[in-house]
C-alpha positions as CSV (number, residue, x, y, z in Angstrom):
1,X,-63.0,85.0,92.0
2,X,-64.0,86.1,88.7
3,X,-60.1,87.6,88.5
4,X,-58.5,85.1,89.2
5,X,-60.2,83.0,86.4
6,X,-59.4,85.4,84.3
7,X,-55.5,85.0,85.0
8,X,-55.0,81.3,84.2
9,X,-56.1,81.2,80.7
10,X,-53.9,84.7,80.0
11,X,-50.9,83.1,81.8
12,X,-51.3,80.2,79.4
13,X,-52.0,81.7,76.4
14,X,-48.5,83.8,77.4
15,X,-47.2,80.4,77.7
16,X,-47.9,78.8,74.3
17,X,-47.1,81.8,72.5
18,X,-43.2,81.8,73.9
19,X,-43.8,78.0,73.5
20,X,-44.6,79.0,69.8
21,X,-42.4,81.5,69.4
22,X,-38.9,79.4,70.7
23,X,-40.0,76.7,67.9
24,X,-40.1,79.4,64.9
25,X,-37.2,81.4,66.1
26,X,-33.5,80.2,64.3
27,X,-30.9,78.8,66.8
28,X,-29.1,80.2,69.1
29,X,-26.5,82.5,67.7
30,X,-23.4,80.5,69.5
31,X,-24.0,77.6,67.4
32,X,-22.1,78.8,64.8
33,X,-19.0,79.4,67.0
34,X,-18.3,75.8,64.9
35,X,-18.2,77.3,61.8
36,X,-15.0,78.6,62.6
37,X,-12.9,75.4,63.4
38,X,-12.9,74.0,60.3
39,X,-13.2,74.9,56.7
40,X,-15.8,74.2,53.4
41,X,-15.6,70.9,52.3
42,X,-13.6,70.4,49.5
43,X,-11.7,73.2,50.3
44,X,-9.1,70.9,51.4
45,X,-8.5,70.1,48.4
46,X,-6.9,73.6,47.2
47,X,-4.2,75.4,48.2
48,X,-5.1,78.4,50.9
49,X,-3.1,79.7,53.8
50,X,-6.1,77.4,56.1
51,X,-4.7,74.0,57.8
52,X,-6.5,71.0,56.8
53,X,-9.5,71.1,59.4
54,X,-12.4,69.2,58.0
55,X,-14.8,68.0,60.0
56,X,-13.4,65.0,60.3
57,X,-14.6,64.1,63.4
58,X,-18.1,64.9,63.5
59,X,-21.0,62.8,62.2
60,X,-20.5,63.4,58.6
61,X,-17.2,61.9,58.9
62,X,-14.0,62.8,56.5
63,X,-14.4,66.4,54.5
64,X,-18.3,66.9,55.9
65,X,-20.1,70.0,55.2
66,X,-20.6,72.1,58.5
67,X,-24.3,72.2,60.1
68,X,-25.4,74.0,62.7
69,X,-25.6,71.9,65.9
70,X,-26.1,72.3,69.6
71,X,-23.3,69.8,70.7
72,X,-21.4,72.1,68.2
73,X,-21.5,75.3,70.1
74,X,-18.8,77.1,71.9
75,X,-16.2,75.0,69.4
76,X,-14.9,78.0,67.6
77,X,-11.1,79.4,67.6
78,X,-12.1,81.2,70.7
79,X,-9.9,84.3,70.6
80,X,-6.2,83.0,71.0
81,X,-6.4,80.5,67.7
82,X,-6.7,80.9,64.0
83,X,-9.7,79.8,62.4
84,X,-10.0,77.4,60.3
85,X,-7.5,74.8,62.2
86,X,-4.8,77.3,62.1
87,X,-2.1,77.8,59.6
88,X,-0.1,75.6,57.1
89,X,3.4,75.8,58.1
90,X,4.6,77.2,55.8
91,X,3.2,80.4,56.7
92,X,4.9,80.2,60.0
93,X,8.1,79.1,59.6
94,X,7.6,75.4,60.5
95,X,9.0,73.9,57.0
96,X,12.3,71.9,57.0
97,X,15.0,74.5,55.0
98,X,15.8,73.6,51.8
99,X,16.5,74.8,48.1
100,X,15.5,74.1,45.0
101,X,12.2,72.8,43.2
102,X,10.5,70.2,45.8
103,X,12.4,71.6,49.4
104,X,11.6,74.1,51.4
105,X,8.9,75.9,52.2
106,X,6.2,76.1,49.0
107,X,8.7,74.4,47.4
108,X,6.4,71.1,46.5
109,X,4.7,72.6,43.3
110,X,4.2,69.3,41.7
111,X,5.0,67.8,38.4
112,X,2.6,65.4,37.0
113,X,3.1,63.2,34.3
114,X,0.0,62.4,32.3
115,X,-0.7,66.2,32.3
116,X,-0.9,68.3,28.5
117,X,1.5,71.9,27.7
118,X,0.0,74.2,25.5
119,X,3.0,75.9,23.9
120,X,0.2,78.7,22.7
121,X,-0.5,79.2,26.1
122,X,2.4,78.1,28.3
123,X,-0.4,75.9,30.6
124,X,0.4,72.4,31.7
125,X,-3.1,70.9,32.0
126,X,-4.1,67.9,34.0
127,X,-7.4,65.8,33.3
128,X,-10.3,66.9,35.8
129,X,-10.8,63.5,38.1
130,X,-13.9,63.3,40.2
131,X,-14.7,60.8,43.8
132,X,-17.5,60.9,45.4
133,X,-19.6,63.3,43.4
134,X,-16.8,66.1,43.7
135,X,-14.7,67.0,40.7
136,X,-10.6,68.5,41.0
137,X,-8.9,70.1,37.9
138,X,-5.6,71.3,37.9
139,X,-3.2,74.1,35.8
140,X,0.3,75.0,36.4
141,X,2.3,77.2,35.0
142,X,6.1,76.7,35.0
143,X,8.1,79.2,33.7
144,X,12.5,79.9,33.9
145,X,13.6,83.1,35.6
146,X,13.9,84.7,32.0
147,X,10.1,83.8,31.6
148,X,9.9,81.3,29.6
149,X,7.4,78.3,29.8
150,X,8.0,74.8,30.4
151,X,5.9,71.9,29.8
152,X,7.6,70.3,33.1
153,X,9.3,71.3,36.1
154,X,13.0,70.9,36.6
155,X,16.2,72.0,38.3
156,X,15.4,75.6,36.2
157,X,12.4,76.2,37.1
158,X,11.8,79.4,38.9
159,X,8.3,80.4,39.4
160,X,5.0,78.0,39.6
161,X,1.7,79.5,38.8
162,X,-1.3,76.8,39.9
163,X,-4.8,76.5,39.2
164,X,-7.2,74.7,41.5
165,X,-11.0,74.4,40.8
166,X,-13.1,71.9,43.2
167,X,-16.9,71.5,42.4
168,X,-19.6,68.9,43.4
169,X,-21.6,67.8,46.5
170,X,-21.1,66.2,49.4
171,X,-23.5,64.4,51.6
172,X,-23.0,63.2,55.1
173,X,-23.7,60.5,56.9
174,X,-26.9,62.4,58.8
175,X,-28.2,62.8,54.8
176,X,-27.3,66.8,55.2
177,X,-26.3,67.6,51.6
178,X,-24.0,70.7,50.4
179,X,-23.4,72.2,47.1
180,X,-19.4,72.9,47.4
181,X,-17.0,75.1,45.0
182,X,-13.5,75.9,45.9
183,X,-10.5,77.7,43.7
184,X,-7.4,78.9,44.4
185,X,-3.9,81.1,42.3
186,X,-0.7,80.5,43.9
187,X,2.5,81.5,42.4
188,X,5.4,81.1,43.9
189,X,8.7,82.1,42.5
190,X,12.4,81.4,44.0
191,X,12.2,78.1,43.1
192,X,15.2,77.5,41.0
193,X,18.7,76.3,42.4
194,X,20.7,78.9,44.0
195,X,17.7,81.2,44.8
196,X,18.0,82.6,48.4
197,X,14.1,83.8,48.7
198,X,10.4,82.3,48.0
199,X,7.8,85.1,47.0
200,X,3.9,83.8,47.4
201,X,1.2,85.0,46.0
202,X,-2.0,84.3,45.8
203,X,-5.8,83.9,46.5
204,X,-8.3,80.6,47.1
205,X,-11.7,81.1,47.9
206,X,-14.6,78.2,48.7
207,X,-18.0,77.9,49.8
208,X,-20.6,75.0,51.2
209,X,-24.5,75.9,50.7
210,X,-25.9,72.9,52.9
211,X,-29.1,71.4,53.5
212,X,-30.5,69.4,56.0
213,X,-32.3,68.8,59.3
214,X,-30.5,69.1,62.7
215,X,-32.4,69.2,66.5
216,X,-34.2,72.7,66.0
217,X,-35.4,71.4,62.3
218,X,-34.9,71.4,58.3
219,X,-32.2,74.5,58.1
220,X,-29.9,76.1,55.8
221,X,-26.4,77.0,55.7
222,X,-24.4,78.7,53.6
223,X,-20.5,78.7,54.8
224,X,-17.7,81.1,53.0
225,X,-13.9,81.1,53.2
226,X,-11.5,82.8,51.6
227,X,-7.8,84.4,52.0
228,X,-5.2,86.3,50.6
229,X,-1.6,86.2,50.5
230,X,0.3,89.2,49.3
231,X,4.3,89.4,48.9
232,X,5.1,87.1,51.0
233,X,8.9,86.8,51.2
234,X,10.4,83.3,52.7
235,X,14.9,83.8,52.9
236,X,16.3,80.5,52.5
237,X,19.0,79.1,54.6
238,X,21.3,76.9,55.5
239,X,20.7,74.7,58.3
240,X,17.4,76.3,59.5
241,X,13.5,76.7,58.8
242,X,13.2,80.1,58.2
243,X,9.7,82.0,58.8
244,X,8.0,85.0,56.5
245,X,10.0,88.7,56.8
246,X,7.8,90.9,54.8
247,X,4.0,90.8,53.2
248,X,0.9,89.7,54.7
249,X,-1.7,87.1,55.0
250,X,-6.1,88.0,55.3
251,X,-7.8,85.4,56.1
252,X,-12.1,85.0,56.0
253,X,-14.8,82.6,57.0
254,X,-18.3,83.8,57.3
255,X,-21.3,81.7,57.9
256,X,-25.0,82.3,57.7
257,X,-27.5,79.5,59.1
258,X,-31.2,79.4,59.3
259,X,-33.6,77.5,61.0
260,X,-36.7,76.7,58.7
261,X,-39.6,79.7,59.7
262,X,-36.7,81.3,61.6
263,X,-34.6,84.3,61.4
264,X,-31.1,84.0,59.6
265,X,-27.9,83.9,61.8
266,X,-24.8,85.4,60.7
267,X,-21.5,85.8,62.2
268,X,-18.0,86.4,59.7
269,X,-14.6,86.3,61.5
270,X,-11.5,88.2,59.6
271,X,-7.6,87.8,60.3
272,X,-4.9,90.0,59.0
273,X,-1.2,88.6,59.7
274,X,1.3,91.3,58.7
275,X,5.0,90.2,58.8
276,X,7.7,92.7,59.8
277,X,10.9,91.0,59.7
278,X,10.9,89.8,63.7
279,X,10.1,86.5,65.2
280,X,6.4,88.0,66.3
281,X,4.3,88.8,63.3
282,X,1.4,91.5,63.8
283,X,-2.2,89.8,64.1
284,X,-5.6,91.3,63.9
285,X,-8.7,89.8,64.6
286,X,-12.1,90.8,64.0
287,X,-15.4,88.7,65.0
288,X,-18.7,90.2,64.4
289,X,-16.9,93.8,64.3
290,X,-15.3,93.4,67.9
291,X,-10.9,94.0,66.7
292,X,-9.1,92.4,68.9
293,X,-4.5,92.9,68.1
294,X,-2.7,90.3,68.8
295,X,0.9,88.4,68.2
296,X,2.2,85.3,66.6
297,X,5.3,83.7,67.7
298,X,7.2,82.5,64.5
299,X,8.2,80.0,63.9
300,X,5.3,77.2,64.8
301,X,3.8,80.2,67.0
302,X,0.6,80.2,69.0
303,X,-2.1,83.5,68.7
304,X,-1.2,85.8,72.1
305,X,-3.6,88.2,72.0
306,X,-4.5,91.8,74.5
């Protein structure tokens, strides 16, 4: 008799203290499978080898920051897609062929007209304009293919060097808040008329430090992307999209999210695409340090992976 007295109140204090325990403890680590499908806010808004995949479905609604959220989970790339809500075409062959500035792939390098060139400096400059609390600035770089600087592009421009800073905060509609800063360098040379190649080169990086409350309480998230291209050689021809033969592509997203009295969550995803000169560029993907290789079918091409 006395025992079994003794059993309730240990069975229930065992029960409060998992009770307690589930309420302290972060989310569930497949949360941030999300994290994945879409990229930083703002981010958008430079140039990177990522699609434009805001959340632009969720609750936040156009160009939200990310948060970590049960109906979320599961949502990721998975391990056939590309982060991030895939690739711009360019990088897989899916631009319309064409020469000269403003055709073909990479080809749109703009040309604004209320921006300033510095002759010191060979920088076309364009006034920073902000929208809803987030701030763009712009500098470009347009040079001949004897090197010399322009203050606008035209049929002899060869090469394009842009500048992209992003900066500010966004807030959704669910009063989550996130610090955002995105860049990005692109150059991309093979512009002028004649040229039968584009070369790419460049780097963007962004991130999203978010605040908020979700279902499991007030948490915290602080979302990275980056990528960078390296020699990437386009041929130009006639009558055809052509897709990458040489140089490579390494692509980043990693995401750390934490419940308030709870343990932080982290999970970073990589992708190398190596181009070889055949219709099936090498792809390597590594979640969480689990490689998996894999194939992508150029042009307009879909992940196949082992």
């Amino acid at each position: 008799m006395s025992s079994s007295r003794m059993i309730v109140p240990v069975a229930a204090l065992l029960l409060v203290a998992a009770c307690a325990e589930s309420t302290t403890q972060s989310f569930d680590r497949s949360m941030l499978g999300s994290a994945f499908s879409s990229i930083p806010a703002g981010y958008d808004q430079v140039q990177s080898s990522f699609a434009d995949a805001t959340d632009r479905d969720a609750v936040g609604g156009p160009g939200s920051p990310w948060m970590p959220d049960r109906r979320g989970g599961g949502r990721g790339p998975g391990l056939g897609d590309l982060m991030g809500g895939g690739m711009g075409l360019g990088f897989l062959g899916g631009i319309d062929v064409g020469h000269g500035l403003g055709h073909g792939p990479f080809g749109n390098v703009g040309n604004d007209t209320n921006c300033t060139f510095s002759a010191a400096t060979g920088d076309v400059t364009c006034p920073a304009t902000t929208r809803d609390g987030v701030t763009s600035a712009r500098v470009v770089t347009y040079k001949t293919a004897a090197g010399v600087a322009q203050a606008k592009a035209d049929s002899t421009t060869n090469s394009a060097r842009t500048r992209l800073t992003v900066t500010g905060t966004r807030t959704r509609r669910d009063s989550a808040t996130a610090v955002i800063s995105s860049s990005s360098d692109r150059t991309v040379t093979g512009l002028a008329k004649g040229s039968t190649s584009r070369t790419v080169n460049g780097t963007s990086s962004g991130s999203e430090n978010t605040t908020g409350k979700n279902a499991s309480g007030t948490f915290s998230s602080l979302r990275v992307a980056g990528d960078t291209t390296r020699a990437l050689i386009i041929p130009l021809v006639d009558g055809k999209p052509t897709y990458p033969t040489s140089g490579s592509v390494t692509r980043h997203t990693k995401v750390t999210a934490t419940v308030a009295g709870g343990t932080p969550q982290v999970s970073d995803r990589r992708e190398t695409i190596t181009y070889n000169g055949t219709a099936a560029a090498a792809l390597v993907i590594i979640t969480d340090g689990v490689t998996r290789t894999c194939t992508v079918a150029l042009p307009r091409g879909r992940p196949t992976c082992q």
